[in-house]
C-alpha positions as CSV (number, residue, x, y, z in Angstrom):
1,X,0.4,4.7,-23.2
2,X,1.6,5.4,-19.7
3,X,4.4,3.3,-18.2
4,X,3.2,1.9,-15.1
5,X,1.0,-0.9,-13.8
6,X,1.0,-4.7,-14.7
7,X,-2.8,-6.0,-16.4
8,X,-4.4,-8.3,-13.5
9,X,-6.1,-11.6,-14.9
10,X,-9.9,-11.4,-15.0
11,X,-9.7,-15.0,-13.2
12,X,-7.8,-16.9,-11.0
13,X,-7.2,-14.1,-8.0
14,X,-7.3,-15.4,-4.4
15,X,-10.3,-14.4,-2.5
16,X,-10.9,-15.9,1.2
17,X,-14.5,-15.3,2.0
18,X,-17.9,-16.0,0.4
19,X,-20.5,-13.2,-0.3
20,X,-22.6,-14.1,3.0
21,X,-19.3,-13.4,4.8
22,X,-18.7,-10.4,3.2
23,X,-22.4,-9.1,3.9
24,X,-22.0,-9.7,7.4
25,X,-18.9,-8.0,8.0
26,X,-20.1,-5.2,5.9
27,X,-23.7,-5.1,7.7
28,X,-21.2,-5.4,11.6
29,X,-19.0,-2.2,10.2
30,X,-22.5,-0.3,10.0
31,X,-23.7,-0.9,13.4
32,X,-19.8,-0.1,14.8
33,X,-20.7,3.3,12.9
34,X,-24.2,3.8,14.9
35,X,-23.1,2.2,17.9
36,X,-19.9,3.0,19.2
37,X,-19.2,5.7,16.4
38,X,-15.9,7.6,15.8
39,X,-13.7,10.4,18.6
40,X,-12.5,13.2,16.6
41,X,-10.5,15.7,18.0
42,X,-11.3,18.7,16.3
43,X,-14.8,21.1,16.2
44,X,-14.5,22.1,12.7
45,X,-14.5,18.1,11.8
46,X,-17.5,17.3,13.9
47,X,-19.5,20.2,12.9
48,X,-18.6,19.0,9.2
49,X,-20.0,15.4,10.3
50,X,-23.0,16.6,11.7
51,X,-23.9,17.8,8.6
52,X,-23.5,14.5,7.0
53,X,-26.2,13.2,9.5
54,X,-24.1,12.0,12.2
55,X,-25.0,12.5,16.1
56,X,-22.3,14.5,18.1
57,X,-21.4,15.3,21.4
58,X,-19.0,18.2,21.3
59,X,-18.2,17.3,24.7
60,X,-16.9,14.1,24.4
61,X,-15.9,14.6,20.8
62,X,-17.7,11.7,19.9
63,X,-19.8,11.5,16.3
64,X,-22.8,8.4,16.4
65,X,-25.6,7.0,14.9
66,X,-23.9,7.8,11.5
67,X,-27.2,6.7,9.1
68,X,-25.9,3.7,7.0
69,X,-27.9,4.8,4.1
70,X,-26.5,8.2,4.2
71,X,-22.9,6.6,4.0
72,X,-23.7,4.1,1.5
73,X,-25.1,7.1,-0.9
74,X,-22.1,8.9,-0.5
75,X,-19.6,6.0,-1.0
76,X,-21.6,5.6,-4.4
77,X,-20.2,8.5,-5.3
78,X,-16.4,7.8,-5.7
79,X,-15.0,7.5,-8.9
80,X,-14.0,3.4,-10.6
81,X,-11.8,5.3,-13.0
82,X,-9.3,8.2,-12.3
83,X,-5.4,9.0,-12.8
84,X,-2.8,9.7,-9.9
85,X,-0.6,11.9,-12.2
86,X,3.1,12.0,-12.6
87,X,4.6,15.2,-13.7
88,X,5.8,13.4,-16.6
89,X,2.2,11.7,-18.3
90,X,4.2,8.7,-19.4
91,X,3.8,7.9,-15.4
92,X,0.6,8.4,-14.6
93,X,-1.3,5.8,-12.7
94,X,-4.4,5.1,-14.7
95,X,-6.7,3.4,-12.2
96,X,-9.6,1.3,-14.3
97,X,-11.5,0.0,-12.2
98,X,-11.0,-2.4,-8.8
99,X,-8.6,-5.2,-9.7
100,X,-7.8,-4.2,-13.4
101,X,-4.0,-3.2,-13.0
102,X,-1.3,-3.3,-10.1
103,X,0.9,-0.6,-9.1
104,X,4.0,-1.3,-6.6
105,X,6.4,1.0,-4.8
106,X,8.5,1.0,-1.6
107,X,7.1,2.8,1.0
108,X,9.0,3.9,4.9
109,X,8.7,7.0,6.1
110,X,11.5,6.4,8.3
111,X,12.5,9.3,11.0
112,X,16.3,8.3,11.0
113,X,18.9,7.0,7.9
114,X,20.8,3.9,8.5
115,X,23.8,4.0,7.1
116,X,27.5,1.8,6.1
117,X,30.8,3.4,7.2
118,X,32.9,1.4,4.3
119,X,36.4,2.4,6.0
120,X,35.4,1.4,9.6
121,X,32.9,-1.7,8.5
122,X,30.0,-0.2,10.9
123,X,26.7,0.9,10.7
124,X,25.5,4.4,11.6
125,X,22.1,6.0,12.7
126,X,21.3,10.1,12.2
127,X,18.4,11.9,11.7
128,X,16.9,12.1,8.9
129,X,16.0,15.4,6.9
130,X,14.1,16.5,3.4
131,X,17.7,15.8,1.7
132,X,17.1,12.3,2.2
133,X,13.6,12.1,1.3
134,X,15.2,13.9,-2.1
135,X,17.9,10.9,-2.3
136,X,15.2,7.8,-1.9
137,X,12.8,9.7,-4.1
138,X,15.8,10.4,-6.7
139,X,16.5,6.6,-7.0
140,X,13.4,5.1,-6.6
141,X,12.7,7.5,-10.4
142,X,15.6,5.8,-12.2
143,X,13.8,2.2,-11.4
144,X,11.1,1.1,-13.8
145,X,10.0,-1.8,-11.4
146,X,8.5,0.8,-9.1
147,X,5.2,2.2,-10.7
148,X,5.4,5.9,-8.7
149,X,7.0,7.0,-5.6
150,X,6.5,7.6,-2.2
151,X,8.8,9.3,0.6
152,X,11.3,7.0,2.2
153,X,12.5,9.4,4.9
154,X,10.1,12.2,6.6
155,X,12.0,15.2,7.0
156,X,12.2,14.6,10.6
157,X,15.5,17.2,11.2
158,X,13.4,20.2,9.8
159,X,10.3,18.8,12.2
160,X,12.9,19.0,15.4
161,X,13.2,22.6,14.0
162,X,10.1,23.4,14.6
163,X,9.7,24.0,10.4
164,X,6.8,22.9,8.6
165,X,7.9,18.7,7.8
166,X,5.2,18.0,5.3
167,X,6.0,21.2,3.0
168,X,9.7,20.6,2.9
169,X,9.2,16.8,2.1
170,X,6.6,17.1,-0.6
171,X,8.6,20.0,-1.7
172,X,11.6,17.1,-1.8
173,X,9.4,14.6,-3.6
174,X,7.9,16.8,-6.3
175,X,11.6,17.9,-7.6
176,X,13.3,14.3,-6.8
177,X,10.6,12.2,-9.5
178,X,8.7,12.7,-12.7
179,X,6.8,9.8,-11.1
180,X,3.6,10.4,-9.3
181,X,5.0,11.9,-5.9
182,X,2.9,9.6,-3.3
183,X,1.8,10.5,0.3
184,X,1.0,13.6,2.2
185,X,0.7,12.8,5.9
186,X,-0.6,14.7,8.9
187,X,1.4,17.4,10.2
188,X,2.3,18.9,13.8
189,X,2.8,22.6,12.5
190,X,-0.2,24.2,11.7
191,X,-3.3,23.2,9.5
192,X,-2.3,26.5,7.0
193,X,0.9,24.4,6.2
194,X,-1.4,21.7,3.8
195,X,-2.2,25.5,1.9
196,X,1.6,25.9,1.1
197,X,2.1,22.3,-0.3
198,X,-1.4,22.7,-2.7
199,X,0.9,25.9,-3.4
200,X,3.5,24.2,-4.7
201,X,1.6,21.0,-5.9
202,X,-0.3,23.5,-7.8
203,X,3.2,24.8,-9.2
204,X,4.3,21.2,-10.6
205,X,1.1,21.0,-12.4
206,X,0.5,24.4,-13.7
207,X,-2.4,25.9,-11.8
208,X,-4.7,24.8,-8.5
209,X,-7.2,23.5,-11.4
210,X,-4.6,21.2,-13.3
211,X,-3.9,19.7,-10.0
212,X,-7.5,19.3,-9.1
213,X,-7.6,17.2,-12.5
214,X,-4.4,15.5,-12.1
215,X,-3.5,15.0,-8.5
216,X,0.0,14.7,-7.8
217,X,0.0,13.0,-4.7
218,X,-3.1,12.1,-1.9
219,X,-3.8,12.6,1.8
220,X,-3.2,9.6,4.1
221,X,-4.8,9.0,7.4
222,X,-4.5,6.6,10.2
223,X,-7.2,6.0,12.5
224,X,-5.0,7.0,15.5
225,X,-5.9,3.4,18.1
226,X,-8.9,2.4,17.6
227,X,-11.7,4.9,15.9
228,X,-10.5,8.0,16.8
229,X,-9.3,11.0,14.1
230,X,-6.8,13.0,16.4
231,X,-6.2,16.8,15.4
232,X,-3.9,16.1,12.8
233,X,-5.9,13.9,11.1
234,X,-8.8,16.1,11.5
235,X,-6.7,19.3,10.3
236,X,-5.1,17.3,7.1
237,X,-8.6,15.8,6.4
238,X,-10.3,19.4,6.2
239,X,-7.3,20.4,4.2
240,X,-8.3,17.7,1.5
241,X,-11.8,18.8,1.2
242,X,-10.6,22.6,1.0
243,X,-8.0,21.3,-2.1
244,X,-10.1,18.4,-3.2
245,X,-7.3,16.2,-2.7
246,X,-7.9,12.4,-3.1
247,X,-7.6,10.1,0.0
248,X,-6.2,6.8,1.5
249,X,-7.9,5.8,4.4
250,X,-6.7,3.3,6.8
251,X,-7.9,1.9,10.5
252,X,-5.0,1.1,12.7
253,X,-6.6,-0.8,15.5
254,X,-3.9,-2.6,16.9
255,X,-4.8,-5.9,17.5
256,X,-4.5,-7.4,21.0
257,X,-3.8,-4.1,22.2
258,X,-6.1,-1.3,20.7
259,X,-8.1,-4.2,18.8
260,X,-10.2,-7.5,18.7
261,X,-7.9,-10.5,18.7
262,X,-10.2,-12.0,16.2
263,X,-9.6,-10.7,12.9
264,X,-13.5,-10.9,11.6
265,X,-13.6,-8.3,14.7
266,X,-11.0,-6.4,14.1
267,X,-12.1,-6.4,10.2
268,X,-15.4,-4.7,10.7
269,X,-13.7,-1.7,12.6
270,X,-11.5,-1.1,9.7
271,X,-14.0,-1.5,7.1
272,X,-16.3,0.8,9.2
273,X,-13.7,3.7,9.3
274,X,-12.6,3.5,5.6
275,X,-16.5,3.7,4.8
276,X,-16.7,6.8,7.0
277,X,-13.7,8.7,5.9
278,X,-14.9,8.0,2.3
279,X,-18.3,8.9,3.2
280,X,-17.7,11.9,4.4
281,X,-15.3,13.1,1.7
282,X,-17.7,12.6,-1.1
283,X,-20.0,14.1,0.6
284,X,-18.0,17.6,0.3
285,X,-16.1,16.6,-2.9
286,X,-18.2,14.0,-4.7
287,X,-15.8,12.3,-7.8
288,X,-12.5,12.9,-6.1
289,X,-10.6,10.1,-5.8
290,X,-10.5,7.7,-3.0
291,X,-8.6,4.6,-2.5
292,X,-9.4,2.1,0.1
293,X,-6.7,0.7,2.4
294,X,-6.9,-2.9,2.7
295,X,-4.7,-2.8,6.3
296,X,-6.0,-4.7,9.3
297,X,-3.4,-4.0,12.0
298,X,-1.9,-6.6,14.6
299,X,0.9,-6.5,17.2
300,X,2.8,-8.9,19.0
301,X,1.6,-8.2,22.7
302,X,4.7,-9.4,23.9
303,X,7.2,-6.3,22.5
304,X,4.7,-3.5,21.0
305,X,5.6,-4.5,17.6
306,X,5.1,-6.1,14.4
307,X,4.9,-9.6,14.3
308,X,7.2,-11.7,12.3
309,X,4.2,-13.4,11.0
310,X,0.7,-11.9,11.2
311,X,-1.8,-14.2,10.5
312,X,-4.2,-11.9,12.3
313,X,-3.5,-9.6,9.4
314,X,-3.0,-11.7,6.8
315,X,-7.0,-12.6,7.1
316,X,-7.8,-9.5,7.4
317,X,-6.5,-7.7,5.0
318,X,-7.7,-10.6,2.5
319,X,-11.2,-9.4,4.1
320,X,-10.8,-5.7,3.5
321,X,-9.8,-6.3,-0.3
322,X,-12.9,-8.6,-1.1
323,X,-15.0,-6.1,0.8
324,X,-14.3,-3.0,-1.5
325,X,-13.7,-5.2,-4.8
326,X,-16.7,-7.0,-4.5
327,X,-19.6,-5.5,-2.8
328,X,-18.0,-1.1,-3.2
329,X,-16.0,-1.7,-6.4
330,X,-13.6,0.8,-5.6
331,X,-9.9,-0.2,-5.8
332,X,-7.2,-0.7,-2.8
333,X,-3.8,-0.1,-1.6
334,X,-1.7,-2.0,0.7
335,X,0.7,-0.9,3.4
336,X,2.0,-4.2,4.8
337,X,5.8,-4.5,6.8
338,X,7.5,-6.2,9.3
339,X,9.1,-4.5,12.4
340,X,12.6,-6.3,11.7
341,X,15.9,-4.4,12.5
342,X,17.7,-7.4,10.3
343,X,17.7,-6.5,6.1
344,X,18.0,-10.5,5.5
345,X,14.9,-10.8,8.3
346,X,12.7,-7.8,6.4
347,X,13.5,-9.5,3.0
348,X,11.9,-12.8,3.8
349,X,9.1,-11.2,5.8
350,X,8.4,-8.3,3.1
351,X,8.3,-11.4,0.2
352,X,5.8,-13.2,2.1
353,X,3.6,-10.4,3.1
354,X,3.9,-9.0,-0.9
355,X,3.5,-12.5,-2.5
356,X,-0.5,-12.6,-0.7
357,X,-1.1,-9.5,-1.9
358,X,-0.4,-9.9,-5.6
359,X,-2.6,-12.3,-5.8
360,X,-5.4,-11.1,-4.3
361,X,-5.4,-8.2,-7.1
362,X,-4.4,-5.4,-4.5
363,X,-4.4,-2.4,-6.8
364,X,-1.4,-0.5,-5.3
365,X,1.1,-1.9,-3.2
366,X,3.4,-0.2,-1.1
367,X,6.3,-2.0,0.3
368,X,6.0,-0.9,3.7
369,X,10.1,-1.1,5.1
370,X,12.5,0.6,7.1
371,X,10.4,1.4,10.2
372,X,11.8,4.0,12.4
373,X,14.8,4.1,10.8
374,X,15.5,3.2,7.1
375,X,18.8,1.3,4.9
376,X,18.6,2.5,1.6
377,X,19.8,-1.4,0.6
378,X,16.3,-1.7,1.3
379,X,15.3,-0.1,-2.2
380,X,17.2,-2.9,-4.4
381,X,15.5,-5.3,-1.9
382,X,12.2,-3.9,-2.7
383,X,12.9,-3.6,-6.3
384,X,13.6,-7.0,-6.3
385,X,10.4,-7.8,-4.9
386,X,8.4,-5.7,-7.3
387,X,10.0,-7.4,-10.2
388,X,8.5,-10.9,-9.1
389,X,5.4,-9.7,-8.2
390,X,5.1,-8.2,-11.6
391,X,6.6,-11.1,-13.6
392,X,3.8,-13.5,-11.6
393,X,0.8,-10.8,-12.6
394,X,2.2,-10.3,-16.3
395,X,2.8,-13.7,-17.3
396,X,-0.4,-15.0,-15.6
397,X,-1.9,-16.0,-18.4
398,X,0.5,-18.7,-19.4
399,X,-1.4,-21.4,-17.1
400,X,-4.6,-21.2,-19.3
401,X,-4.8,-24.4,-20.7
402,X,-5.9,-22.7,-24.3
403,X,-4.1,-25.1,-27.3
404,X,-1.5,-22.5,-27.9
405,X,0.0,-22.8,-23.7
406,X,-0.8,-26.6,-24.1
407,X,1.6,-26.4,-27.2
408,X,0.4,-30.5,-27.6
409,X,1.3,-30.7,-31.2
410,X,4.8,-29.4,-30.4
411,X,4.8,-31.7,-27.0
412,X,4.5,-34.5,-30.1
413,X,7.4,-33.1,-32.9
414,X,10.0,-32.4,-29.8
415,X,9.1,-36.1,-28.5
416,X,10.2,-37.7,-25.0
417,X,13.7,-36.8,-24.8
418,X,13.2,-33.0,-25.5
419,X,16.3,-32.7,-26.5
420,X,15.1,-29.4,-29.4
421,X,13.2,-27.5,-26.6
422,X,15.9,-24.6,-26.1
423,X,15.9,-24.2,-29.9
424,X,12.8,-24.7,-31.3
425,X,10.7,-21.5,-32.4
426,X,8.1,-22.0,-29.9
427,X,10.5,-21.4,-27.1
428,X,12.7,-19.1,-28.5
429,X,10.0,-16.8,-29.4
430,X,8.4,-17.2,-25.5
431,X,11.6,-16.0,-23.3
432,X,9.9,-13.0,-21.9
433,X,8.3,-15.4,-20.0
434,X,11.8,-16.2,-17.8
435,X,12.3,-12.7,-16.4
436,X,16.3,-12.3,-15.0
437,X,16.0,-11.0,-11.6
438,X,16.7,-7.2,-10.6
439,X,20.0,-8.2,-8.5
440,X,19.7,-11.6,-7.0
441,X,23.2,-13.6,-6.5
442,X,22.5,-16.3,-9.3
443,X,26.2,-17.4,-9.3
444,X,27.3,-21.3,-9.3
445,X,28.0,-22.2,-5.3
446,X,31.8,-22.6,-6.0
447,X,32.0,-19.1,-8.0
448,X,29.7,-17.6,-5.3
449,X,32.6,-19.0,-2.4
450,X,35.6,-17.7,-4.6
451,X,33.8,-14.7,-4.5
452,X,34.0,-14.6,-0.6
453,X,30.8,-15.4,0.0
454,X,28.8,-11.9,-0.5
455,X,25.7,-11.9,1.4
456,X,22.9,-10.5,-1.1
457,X,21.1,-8.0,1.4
458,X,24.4,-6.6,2.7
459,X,26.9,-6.7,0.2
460,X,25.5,-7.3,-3.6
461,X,22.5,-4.4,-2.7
462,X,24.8,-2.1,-1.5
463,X,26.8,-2.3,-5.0
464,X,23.3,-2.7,-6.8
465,X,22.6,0.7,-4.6
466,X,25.6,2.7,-6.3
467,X,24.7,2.2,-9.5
468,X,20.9,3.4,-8.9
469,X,22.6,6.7,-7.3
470,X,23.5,7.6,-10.5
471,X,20.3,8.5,-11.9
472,X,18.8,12.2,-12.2
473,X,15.6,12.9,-12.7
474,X,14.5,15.4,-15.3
475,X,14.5,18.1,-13.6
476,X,11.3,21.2,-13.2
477,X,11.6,24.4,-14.9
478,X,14.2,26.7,-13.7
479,X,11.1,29.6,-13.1
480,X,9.1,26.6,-11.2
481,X,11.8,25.5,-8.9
482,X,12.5,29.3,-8.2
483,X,8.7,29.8,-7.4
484,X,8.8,26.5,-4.7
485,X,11.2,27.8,-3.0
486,X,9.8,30.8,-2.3
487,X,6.8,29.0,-1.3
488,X,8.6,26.8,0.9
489,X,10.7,30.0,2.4
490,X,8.0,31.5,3.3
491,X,5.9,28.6,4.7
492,X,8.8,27.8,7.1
493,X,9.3,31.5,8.4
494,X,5.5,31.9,8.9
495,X,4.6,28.2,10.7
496,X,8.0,27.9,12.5
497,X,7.0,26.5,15.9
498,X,9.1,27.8,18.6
């Protein structure tokens, strides 16, 4: 049995919106696809689109009237049931349908590393590189409340470089974790550099067709403003149809800025480019795997960023997971943050943000931290946050009323006083239902003051953080290892950008 992934109850999930809402969004994302349509920036894309069905005008880049019927057939086509795999089996994500099992994981992609100068009590920012994305991926391994991993750090030093960033991170994450390695992004280099990382993906799992069969990692994509696939997009999204790599597909309209303020608006433009990517890939590989991202994007129009508390969102993301639940029956993933510099600030918001989607039955959730630049206190943090989320979605079923969670007849024996509760067998033989946490302060306040007052995010995550250090993965066969580097050697000699 593999490792990862807490059982979802078949009842009680939250859901916002009634089928006639859902219809109508759905039905609103179709016309957005004939109407207004989607900009892509690259020839080979549209050409691929306008075999699909699509109207194009090379000129403007723009592809319309996409035939709703020709999208909906092709959407049919992605698989309910498929495995993300980890190198090691014991880790694969088994996905069983929409809503059936949760997967979490902390997520950043951070450009620079934030660290703690001990001796001078400071903080420091450098860039980061591929030996960070090692680090994060290295601890995030050794903790069993994250289900697989993703890259904390891009390998932003080797990008100023002009190397090839995506090949030396994935290179980073596919030696750093048995787990299943995550994210490959879009890439600045050169389209040919997504050929050297199925290379090496194809290393890890023993041949181009193993990893066809068990995918060690997907493409993701973010609809650059509103509906608009820039090169990059374009060049990783031809990449994953020449590979047969599975996809995450997100919208990032910006809401007030690149987006409707209302989120019903902004909804159907999301919905409408998830359906398109999705469409389009099954069209060129129908049965590989695609995963819908439930993200409805909002700013505060007031600094650029995040909000502190998206409401705009919120909704909308509720929306997107009913949407593809309930009327596609595909599963979703969830990329949700807050644009806090503050650990204690990104803490509360993260909780909050995580909390709504456990219980709408998002299927993987990726706790979106760090921003531009990422603490790696931030992994205890989100381990800690993973750990509740899981506890809440595993012990679910203790609020049935069945006779055995009533316990009635024991109610009676222990009587009004309860005085037998913490020793009587019915008790005892229930604790797993009182999960410790991963590293919360739970000391007494007068132990916690003698103590000198540790704050949890700065001081008791930090310690938390030395002990995960310490953990090393198993590591690939000496002849595999040998055989990516070469790979990678020659992938940054031949797409060096000068």
């Amino acid at each position: 049995m593999p490792k990862p992934g807490v059982t979802l109850p078949s009842h009680g999930l939250w859901k916002l919106l009634g089928k006639e809402d859902l219809d109508i969004i759905d039905a609103a994302a179709y016309k957005i696809l004939h109407d207004v349509g989607v900009f892509i920036d690259d020839e080979e894309l549209l050409k691929m689109v306008e075999k699909m069905g699509g109207s194009v005008n090379y000129e403007k880049k723009l592809v319309t009237e996409i035939p709703e019927h020709v999208v909906k057939e092709n959407v049919k086509k992605a698989p309910r049931n498929f495995i993300l795999a980890g190198r090691d089996p014991e880790w694969d994500i088994v996905i069983e349908g929409p809503g059936r099992k949760q997967f979490w994981a902390p997520e950043s992609g951070a450009t620079d590393h934030i660290g703690w100068d001990e001796t001078k009590k400071t903080f420091y920012r450098r860039r980061a590189s591929s030996k960070d994305t090692l680090y994060g991926a290295k601890i995030v391994d050794g903790i069993d409340e994250f289900d697989h991993n993703i890259y904390l750090y891009d390998a932003a030093e080797e990008g100023q470089q002009g190397l090839p960033s995506e090949l030396n991170k994935m290179n980073a994450m596919l030696q750093g974790t048995t787990k299943w390695a995550g994210h490959l992004c879009t890439t600045v280099s050169d389209i040919k550099e997504h050929d050297y990382v199925a290379r090496l993906g194809a290393e890890v799992a023993g041949g181009a067709e193993e990893l066809r069969k068990r995918p060690l990692f997907w493409t993701v994509y973010n609809y650059i403003g509103t509906l608009q696939l820039n090169r990059f997009n374009s060049w990783l999204f031809r990449a994953a149809i020449k590979h047969h790599f599975p996809i995450m597909p997100a919208v990032t309209a910006a809401a007030p800025l690149q987006g409707p303020a209302m989120a019903a608006g902004n909804t159907a433009i999301s919905h409408a480019g998830v359906l398109f990517m999705i469409a389009l890939q099954q069209f060129y590989n129908p049965g590989t795997a695609a995963v819908a991202n439930n993200i409805v994007f909002s700013m505060d129009p007031k600094t650029g960023r995040g909000s502190a508390f998206p409401a705009h969102g919120l909704l909308g993301s509720c929306a997107m997971n009913q949407l593809w639940h309930e009327l596609y029956g595909l599963p979703t993933s969830q990329y949700g943050g807050v644009f806090a510099s503050s650990l204690d600030q990104q803490a509360f918001s993260l909780s909050s943000w995580m909390a709504l989607q456990t219980v709408l039955g998002t299927d993987m959730i990726f706790i979106q931290c760090g921003t531009e630049a990422f603490d790696p206190a931030l992994i205890p943090i989100c381990a800690e946050i993973a750990r509740g989320g899981k506890h809440l979605m595993s012990t679910f079923h203790q609020i049935s009323p069945t006779p055995e969670n009533l316990a009635l007849d024991v109610i009676k024996e222990v009587g009004a006083k309860g005085e037998k509760w913490m020793t009587h067998k019915y008790n005892l033989s229930r604790l797993n239902m009182f999960a410790p946490p991963f590293c919360l302060d739970t000391h007494a306040f007068d132990d916690w003051l003698k103590g000198g007052a540790p704050s949890w995010v700065y001081v008791r995550c930090r310690e938390k953080l030395k002990e995960l250090e310490k953990h090393e993965p198993e590591p690939l066969p000496k002849d595999v290892v040998e055989r990516m580097n070469v790979i990678v050697k020659e992938g940054n000699e031949k797409l060096k950008v000068e």
